[in-house]
NUSEKE-286426 format. One record per residue (C-alpha): residue number from 1; residue in three letters; x, y, z. Coordinates in nm, 3 decimals. Layout:
+------+------+---------+---------+---------+
! banu ! sepa !      xx !      yy !      zz !
+------+------+---------+---------+---------+
!  NUM !  ALA !       X !       Y !       Z !
...
+------+------+---------+---------+---------+
# end
This chain:
+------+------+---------+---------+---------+
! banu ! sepa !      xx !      yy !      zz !
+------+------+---------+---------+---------+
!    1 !  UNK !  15.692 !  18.226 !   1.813 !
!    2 !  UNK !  15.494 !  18.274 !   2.173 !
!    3 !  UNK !  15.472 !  18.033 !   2.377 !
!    4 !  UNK !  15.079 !  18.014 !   2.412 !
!    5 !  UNK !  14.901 !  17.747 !   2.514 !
!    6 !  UNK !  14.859 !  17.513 !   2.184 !
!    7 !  UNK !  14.765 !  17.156 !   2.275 !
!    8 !  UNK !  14.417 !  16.978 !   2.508 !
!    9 !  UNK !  14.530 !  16.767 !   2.806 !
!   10 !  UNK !  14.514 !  16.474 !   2.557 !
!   11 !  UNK !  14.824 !  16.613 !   2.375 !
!   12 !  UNK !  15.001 !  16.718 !   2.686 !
!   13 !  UNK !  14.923 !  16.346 !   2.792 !
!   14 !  UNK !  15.078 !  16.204 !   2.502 !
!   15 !  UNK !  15.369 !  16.423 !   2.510 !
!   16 !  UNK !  15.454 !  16.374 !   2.876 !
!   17 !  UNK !  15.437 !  15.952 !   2.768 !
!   18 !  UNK !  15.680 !  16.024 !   2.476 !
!   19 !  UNK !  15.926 !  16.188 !   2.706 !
!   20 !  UNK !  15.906 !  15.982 !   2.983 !
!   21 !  UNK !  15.999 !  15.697 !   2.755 !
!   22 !  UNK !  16.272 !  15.883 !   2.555 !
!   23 !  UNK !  16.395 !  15.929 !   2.891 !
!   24 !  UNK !  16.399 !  15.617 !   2.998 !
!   25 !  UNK !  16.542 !  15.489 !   2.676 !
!   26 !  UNK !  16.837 !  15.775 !   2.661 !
!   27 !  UNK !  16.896 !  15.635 !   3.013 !
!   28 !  UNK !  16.916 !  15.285 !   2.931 !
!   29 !  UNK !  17.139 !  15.354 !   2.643 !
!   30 !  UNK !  17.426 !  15.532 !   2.838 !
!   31 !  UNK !  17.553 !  15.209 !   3.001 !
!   32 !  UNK !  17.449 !  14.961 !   2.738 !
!   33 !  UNK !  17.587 !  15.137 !   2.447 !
!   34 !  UNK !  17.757 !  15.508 !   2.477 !
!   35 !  UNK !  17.989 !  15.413 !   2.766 !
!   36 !  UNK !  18.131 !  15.077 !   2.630 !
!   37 !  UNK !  18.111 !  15.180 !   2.247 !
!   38 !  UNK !  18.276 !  15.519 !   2.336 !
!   39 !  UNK !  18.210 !  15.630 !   2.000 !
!   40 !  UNK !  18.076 !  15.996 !   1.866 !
!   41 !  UNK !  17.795 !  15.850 !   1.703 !
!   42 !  UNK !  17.683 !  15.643 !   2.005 !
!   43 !  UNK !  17.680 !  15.973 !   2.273 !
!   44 !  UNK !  17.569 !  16.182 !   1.964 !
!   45 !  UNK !  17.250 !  15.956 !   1.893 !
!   46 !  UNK !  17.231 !  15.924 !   2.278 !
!   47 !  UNK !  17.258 !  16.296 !   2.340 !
!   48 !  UNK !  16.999 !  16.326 !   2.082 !
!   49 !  UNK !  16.755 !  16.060 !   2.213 !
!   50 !  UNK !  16.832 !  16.264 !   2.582 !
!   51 !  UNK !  16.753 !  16.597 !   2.453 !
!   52 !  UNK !  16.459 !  16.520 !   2.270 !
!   53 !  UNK !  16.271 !  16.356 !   2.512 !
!   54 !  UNK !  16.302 !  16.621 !   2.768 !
!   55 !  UNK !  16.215 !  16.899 !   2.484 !
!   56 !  UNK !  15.896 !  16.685 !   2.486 !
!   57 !  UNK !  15.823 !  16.678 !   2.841 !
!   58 !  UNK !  15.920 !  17.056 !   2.785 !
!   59 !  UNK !  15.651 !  17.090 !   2.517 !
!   60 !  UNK !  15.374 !  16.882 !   2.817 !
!   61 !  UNK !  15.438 !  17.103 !   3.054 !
!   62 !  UNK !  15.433 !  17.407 !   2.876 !
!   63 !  UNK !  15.098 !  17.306 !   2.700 !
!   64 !  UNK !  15.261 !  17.411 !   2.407 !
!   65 !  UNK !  15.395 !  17.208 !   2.093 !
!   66 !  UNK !  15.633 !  17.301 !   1.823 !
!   67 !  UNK !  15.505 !  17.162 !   1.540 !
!   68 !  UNK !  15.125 !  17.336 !   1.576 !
!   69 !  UNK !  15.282 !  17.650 !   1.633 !
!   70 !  UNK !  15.435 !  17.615 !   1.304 !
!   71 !  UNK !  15.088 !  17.583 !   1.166 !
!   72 !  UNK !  15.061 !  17.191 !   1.120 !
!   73 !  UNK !  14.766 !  17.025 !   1.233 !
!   74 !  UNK !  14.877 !  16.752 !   1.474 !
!   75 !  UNK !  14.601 !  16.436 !   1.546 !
!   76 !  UNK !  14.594 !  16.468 !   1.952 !
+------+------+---------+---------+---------+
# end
């Protein structure tokens, strides 16, 4: 898979949103639950939330998304 240019500046738009947020999430939930909780599942779910988001700012910046390069048809 190349990483050509796949999505319009309305996708990279939306993308750059849905990071920003996960971000912003992942960051809220490291105090408020993966540090007290100290659990796997709360820094695994955390990690997750983390990591996703910033594949998704990845995907913005790039101009290039996963899931149309596998051939789906996305809506933005």
């Amino acid at each position: 898979m190349s990483l050509t240019c796949n999505i319009d500046a309305r996708g990279k738009a939306a993308r750059l949103r849905i990071g920003i947020g996960g971000l912003i999430l992942g960051a809220i939930l490291v105090p408020a639950w993966a540090l007290p909780a100290g659990t796997p599942l709360a820094w695994i779910v955390t990690g997750g939330v983390l990591l996703g988001a910033a594949f998704s700012v990845f995907e913005a910046r790039a101009g290039w998304c996963v899931v149309r390069a596998m051939g789906f048809r996305t809506p933005l």
